[in-house]
mmJSON file of the N, C-alpha and C atoms, coordinates in Angstrom:
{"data_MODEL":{"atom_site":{
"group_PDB":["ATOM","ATOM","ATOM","ATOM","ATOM","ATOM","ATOM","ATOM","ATOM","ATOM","ATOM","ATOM","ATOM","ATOM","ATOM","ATOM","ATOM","ATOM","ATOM","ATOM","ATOM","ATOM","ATOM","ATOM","ATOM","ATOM","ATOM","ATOM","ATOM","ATOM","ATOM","ATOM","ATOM","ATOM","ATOM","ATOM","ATOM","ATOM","ATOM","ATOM","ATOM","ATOM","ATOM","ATOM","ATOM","ATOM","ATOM","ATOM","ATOM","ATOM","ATOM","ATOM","ATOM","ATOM","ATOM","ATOM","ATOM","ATOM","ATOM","ATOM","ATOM","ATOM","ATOM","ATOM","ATOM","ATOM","ATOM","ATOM","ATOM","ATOM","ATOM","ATOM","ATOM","ATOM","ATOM","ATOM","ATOM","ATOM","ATOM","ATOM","ATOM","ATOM","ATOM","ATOM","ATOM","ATOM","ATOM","ATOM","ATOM","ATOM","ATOM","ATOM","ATOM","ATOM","ATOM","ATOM","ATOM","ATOM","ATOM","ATOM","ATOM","ATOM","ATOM","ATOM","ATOM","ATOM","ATOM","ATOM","ATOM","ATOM","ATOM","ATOM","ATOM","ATOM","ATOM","ATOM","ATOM","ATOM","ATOM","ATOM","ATOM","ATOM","ATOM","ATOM","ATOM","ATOM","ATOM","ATOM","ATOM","ATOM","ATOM","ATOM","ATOM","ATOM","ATOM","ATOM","ATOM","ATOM","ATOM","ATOM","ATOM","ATOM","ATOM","ATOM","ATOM","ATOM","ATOM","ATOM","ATOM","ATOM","ATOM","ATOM","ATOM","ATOM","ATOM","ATOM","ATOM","ATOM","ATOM","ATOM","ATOM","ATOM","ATOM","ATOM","ATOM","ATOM","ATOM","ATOM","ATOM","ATOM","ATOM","ATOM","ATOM","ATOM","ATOM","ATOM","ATOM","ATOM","ATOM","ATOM","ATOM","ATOM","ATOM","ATOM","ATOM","ATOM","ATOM","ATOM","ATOM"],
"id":[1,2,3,4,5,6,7,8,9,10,11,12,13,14,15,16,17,18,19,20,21,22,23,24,25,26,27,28,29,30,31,32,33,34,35,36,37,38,39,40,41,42,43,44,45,46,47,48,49,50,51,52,53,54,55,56,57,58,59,60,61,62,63,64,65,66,67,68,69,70,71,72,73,74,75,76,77,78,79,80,81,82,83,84,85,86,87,88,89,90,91,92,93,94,95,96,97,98,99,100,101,102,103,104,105,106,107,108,109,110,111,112,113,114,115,116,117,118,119,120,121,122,123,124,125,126,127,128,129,130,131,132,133,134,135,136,137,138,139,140,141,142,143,144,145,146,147,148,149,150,151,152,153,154,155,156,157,158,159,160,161,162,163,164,165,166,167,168,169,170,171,172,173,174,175,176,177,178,179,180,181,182,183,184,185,186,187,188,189],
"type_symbol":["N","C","C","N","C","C","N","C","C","N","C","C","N","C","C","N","C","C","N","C","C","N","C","C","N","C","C","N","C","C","N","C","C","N","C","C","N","C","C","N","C","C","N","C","C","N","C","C","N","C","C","N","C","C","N","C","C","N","C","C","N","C","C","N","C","C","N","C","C","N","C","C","N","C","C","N","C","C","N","C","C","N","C","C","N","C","C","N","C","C","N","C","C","N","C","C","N","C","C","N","C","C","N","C","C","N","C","C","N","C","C","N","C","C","N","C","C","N","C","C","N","C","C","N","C","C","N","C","C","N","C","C","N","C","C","N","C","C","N","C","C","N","C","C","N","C","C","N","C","C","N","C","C","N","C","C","N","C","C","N","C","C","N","C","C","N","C","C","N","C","C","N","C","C","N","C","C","N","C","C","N","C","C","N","C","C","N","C","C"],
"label_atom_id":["N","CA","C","N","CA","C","N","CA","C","N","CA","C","N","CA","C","N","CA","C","N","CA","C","N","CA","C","N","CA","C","N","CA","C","N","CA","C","N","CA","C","N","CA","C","N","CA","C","N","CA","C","N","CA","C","N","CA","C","N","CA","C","N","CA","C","N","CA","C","N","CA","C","N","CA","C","N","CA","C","N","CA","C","N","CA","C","N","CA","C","N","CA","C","N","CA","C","N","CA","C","N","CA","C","N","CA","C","N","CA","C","N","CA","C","N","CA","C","N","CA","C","N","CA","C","N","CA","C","N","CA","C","N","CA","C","N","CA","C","N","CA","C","N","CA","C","N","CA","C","N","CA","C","N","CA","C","N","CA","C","N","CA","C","N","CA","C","N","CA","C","N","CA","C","N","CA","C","N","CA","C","N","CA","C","N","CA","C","N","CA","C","N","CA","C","N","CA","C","N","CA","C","N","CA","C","N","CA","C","N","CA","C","N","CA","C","N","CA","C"],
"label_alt_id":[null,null,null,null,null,null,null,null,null,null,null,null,null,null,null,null,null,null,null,null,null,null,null,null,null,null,null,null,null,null,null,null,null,null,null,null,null,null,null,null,null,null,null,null,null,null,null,null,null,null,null,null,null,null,null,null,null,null,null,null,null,null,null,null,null,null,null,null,null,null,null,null,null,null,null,null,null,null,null,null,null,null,null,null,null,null,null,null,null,null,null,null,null,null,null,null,null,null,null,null,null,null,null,null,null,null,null,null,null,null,null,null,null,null,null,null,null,null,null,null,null,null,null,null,null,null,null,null,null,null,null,null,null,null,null,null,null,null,null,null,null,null,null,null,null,null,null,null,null,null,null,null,null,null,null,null,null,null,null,null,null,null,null,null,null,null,null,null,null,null,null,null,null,null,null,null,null,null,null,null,null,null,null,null,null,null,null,null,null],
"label_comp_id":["UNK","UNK","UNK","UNK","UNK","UNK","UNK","UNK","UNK","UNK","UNK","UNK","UNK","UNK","UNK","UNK","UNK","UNK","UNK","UNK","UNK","UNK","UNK","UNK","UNK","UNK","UNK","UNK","UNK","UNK","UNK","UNK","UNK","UNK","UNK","UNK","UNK","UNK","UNK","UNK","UNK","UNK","UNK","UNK","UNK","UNK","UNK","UNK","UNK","UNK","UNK","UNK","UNK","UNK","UNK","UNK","UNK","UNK","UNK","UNK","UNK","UNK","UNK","UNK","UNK","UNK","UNK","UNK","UNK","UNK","UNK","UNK","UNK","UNK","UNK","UNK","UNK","UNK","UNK","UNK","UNK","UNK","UNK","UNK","UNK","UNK","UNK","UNK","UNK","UNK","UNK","UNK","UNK","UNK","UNK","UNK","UNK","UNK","UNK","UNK","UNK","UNK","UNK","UNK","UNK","UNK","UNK","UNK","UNK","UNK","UNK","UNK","UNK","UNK","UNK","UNK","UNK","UNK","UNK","UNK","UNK","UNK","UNK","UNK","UNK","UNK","UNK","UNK","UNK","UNK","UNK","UNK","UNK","UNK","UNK","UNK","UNK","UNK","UNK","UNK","UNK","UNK","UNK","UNK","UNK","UNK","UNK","UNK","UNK","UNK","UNK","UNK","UNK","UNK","UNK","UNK","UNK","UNK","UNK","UNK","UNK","UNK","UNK","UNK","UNK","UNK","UNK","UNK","UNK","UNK","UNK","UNK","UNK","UNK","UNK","UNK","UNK","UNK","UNK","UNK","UNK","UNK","UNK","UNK","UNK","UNK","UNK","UNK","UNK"],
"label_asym_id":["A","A","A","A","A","A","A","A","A","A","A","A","A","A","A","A","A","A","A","A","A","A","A","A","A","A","A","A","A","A","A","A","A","A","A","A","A","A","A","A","A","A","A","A","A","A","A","A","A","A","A","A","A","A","A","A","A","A","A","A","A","A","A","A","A","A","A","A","A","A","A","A","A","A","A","A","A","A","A","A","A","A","A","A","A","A","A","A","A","A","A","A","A","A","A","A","A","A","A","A","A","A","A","A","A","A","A","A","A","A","A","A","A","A","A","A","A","A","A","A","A","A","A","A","A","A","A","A","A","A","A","A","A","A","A","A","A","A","A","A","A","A","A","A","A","A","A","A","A","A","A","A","A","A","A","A","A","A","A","A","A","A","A","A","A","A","A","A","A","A","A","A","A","A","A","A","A","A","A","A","A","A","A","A","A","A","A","A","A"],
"label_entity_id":["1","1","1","1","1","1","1","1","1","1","1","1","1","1","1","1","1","1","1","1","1","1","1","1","1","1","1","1","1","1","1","1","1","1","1","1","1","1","1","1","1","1","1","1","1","1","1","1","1","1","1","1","1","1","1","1","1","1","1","1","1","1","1","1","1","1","1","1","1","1","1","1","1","1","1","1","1","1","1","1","1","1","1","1","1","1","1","1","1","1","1","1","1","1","1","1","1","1","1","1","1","1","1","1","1","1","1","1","1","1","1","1","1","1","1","1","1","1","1","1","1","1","1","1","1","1","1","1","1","1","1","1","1","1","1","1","1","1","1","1","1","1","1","1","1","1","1","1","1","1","1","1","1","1","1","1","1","1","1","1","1","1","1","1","1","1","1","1","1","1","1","1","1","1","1","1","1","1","1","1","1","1","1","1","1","1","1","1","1"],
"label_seq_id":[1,1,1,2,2,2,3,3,3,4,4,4,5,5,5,6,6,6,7,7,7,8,8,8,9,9,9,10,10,10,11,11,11,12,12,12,13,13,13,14,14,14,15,15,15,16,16,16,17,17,17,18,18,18,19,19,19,20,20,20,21,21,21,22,22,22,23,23,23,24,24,24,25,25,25,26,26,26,27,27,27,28,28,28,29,29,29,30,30,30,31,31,31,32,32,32,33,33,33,34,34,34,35,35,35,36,36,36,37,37,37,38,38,38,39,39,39,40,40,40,41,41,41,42,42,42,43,43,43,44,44,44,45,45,45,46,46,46,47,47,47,48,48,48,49,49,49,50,50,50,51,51,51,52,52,52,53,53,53,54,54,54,55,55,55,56,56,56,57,57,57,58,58,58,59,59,59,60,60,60,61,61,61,62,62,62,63,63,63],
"pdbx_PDB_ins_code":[null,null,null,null,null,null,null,null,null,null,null,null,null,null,null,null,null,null,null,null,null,null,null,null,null,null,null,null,null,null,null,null,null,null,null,null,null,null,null,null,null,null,null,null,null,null,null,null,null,null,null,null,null,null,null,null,null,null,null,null,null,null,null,null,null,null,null,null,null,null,null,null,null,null,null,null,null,null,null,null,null,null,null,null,null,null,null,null,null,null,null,null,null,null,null,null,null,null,null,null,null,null,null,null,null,null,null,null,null,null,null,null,null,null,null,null,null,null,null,null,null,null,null,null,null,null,null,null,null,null,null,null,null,null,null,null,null,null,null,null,null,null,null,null,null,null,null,null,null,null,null,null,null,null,null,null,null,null,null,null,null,null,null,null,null,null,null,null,null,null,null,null,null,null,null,null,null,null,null,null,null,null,null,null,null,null,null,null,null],
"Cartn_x":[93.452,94.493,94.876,96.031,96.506,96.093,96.16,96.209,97.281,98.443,99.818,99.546,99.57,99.111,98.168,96.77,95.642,96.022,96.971,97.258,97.973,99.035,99.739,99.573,98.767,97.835,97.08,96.196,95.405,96.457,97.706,98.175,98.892,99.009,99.363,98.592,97.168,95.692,95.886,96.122,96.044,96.935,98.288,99.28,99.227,98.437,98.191,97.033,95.84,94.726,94.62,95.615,95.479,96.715,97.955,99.319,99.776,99.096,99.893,101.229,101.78,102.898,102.87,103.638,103.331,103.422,103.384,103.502,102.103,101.398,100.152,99.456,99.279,98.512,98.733,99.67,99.488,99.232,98.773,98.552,97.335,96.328,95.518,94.388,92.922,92.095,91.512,90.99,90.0,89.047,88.263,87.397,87.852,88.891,89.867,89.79,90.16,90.631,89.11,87.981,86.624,85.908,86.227,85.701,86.683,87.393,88.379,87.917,87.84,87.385,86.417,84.708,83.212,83.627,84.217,84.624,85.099,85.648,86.29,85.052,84.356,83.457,82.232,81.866,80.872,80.003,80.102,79.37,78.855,77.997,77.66,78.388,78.952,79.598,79.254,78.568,77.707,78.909,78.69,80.118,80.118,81.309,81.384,80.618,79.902,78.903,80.355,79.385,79.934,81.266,80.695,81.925,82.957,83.405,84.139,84.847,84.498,84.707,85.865,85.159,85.798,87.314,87.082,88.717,89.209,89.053,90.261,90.69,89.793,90.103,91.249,91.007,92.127,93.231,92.914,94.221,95.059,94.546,95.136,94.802,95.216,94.663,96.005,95.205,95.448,96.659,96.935,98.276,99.326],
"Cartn_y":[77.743,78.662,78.365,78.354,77.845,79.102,79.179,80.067,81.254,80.772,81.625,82.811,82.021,82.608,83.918,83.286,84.202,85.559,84.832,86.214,87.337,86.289,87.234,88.649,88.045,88.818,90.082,89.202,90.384,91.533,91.121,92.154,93.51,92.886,93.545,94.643,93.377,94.705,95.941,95.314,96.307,97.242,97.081,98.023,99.131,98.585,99.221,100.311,99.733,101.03,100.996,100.748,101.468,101.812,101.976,102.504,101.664,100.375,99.286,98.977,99.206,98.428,96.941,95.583,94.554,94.19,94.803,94.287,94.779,96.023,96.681,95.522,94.821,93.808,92.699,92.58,91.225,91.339,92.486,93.033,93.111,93.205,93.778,92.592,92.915,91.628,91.65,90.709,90.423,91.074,91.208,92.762,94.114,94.416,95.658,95.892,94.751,94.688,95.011,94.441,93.874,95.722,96.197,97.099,98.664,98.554,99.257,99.093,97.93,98.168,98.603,98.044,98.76,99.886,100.824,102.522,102.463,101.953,102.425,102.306,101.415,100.767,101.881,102.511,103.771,102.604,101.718,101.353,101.278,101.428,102.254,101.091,101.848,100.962,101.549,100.849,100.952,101.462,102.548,102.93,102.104,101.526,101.142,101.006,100.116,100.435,100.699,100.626,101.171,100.365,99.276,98.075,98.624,97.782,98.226,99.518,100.437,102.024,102.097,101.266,101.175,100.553,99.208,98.413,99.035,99.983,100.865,101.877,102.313,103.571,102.973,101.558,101.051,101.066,100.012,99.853,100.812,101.979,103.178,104.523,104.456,105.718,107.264,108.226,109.671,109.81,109.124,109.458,110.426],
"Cartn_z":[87.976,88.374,89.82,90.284,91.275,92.252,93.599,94.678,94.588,94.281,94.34,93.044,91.722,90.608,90.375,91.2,91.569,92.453,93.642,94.871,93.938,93.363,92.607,91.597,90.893,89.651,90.482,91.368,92.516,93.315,93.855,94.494,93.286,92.104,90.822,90.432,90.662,90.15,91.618,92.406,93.606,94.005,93.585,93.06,92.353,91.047,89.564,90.499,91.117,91.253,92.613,93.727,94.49,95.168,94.18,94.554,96.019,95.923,97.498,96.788,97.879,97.572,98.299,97.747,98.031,99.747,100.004,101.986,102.345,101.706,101.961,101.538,100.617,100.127,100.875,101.077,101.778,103.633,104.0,105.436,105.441,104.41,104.166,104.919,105.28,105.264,104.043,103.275,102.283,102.411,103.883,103.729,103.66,103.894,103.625,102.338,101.439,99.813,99.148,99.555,98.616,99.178,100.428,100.713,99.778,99.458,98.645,97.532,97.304,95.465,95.401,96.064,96.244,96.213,96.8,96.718,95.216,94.697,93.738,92.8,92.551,91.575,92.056,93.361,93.483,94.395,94.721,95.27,96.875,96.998,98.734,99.764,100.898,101.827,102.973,103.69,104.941,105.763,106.789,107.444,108.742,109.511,110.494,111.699,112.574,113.486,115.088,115.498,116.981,117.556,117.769,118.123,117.599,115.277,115.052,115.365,114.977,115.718,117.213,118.005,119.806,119.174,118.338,118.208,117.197,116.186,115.805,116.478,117.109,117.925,119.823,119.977,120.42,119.385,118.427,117.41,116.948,117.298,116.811,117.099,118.162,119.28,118.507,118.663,118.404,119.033,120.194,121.106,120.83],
"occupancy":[1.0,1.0,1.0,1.0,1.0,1.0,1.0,1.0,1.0,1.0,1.0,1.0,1.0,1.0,1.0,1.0,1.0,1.0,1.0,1.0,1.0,1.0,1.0,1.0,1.0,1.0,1.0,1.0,1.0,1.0,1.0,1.0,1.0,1.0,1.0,1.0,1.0,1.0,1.0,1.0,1.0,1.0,1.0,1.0,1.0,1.0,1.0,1.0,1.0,1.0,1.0,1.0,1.0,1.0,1.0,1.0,1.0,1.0,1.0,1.0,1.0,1.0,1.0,1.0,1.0,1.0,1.0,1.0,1.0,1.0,1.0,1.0,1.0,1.0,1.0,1.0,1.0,1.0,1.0,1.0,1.0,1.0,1.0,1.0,1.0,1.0,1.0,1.0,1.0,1.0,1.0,1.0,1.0,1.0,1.0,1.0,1.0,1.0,1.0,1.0,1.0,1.0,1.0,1.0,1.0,1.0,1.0,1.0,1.0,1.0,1.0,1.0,1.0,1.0,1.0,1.0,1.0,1.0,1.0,1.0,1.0,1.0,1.0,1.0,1.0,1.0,1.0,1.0,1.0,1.0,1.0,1.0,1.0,1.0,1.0,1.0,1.0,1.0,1.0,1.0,1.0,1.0,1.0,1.0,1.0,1.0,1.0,1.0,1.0,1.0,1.0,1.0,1.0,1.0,1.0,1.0,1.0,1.0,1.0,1.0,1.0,1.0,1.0,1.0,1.0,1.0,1.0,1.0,1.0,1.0,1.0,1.0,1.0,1.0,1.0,1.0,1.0,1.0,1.0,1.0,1.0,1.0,1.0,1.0,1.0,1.0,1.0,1.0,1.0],
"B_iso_or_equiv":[0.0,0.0,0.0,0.0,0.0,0.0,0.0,0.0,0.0,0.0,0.0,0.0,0.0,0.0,0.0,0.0,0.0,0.0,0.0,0.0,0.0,0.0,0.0,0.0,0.0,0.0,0.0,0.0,0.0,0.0,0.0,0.0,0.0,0.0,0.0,0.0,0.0,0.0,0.0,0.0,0.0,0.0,0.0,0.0,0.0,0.0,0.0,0.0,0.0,0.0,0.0,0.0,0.0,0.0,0.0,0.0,0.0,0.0,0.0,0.0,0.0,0.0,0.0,0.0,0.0,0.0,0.0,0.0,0.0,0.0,0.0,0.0,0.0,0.0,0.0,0.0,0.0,0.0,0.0,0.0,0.0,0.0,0.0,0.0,0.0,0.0,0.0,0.0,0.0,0.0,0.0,0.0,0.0,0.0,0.0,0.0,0.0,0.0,0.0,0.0,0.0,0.0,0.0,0.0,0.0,0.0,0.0,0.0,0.0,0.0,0.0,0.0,0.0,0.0,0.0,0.0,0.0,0.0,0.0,0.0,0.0,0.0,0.0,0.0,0.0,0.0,0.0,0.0,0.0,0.0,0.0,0.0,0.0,0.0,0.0,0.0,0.0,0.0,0.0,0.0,0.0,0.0,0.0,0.0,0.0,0.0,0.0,0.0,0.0,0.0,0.0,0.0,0.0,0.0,0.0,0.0,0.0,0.0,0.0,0.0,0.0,0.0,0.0,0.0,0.0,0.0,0.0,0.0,0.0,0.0,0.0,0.0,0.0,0.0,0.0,0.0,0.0,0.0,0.0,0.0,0.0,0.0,0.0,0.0,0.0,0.0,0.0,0.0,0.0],
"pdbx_formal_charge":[null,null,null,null,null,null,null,null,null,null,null,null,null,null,null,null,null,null,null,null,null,null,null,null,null,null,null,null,null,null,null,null,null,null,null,null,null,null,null,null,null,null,null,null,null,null,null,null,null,null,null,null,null,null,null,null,null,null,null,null,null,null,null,null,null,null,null,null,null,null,null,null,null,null,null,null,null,null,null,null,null,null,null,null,null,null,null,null,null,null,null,null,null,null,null,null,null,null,null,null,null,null,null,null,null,null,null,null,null,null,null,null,null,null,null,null,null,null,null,null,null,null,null,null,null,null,null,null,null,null,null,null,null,null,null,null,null,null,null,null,null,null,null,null,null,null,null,null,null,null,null,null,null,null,null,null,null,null,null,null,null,null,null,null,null,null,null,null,null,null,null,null,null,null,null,null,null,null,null,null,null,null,null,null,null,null,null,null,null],
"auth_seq_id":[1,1,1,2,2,2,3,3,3,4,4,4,5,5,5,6,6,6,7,7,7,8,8,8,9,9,9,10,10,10,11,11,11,12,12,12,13,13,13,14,14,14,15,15,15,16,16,16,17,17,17,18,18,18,19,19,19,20,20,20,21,21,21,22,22,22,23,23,23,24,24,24,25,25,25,26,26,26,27,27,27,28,28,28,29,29,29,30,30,30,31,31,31,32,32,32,33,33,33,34,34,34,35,35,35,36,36,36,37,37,37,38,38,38,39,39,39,40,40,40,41,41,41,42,42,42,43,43,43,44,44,44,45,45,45,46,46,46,47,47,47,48,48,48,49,49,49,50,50,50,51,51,51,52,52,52,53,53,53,54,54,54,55,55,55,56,56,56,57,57,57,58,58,58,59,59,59,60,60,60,61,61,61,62,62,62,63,63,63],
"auth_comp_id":["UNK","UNK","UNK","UNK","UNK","UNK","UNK","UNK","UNK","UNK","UNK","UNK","UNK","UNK","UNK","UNK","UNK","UNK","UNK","UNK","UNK","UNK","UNK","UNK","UNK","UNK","UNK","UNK","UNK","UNK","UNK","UNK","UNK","UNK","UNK","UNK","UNK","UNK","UNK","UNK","UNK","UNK","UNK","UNK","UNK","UNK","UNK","UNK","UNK","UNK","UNK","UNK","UNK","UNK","UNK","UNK","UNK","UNK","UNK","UNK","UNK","UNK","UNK","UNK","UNK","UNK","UNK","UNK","UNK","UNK","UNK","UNK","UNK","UNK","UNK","UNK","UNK","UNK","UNK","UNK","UNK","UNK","UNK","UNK","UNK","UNK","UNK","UNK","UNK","UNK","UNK","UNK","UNK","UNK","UNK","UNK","UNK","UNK","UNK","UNK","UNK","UNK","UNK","UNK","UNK","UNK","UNK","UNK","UNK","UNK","UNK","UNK","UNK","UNK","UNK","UNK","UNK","UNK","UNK","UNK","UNK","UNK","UNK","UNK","UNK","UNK","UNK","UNK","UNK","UNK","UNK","UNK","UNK","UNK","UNK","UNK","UNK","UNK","UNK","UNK","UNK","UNK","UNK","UNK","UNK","UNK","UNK","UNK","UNK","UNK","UNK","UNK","UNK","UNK","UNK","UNK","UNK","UNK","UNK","UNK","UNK","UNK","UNK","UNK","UNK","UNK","UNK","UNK","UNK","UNK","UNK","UNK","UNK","UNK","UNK","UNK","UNK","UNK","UNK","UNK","UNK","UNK","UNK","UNK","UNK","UNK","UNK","UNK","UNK"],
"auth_asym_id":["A","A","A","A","A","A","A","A","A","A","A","A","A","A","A","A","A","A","A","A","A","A","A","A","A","A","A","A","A","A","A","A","A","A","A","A","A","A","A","A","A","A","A","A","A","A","A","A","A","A","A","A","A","A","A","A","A","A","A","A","A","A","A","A","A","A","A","A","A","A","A","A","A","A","A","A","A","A","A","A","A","A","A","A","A","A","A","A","A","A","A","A","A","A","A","A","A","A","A","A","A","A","A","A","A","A","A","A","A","A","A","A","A","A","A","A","A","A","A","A","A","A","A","A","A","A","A","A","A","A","A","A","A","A","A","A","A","A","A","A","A","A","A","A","A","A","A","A","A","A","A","A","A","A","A","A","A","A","A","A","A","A","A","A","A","A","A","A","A","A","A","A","A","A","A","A","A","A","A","A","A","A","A","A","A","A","A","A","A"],
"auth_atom_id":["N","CA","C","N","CA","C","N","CA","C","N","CA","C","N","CA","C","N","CA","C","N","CA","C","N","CA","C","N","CA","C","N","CA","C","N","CA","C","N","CA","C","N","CA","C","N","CA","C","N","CA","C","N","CA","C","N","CA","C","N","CA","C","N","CA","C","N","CA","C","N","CA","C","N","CA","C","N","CA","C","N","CA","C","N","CA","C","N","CA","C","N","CA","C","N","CA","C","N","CA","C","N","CA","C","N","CA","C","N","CA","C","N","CA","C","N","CA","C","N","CA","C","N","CA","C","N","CA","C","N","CA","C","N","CA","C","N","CA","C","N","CA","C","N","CA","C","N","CA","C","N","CA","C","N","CA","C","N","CA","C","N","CA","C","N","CA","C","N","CA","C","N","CA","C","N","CA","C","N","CA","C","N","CA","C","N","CA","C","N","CA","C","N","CA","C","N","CA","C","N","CA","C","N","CA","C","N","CA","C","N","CA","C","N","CA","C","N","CA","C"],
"pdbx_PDB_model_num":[1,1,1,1,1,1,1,1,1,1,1,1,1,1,1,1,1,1,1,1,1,1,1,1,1,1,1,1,1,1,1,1,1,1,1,1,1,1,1,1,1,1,1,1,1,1,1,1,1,1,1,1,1,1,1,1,1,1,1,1,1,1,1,1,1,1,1,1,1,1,1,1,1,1,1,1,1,1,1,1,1,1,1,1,1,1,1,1,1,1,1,1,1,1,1,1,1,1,1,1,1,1,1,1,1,1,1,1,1,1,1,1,1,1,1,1,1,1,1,1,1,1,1,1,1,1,1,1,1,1,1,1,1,1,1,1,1,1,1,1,1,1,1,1,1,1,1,1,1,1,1,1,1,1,1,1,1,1,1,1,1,1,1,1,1,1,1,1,1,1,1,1,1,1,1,1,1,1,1,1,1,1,1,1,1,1,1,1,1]
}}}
């Protein structure tokens, strides 16, 4: 299966169960996407340590 084929199908599945629309998917990181599905599937997802935490809370301050 080619690369294009594969993205394709995947941003479909990701549409279908998690209402993205195609720009959300393709913005997304691969740990964004794999950490989205583990939630969906029930599976435990260690929460953010400190670091991460500091660069969203830059990336996206309360302002």
């Amino acid at each position: 299966m080619r690369f294009a084929d594969a993205a394709g199908r995947l941003a479909g599945q990701a549409g279908v169960a998690l209402g993205w629309a195609p720009a959300a998917f393709w913005q997304a990181t691969p740990a964004e996407l794999l950490a989205l599905v583990r939630a969906l599937r029930g599976d435990e997802v260690a929460p953010p340590d400190g670091a991460t935490m500091a660069r969203l809370m830059e990336a996206f301050p309360d302002g």
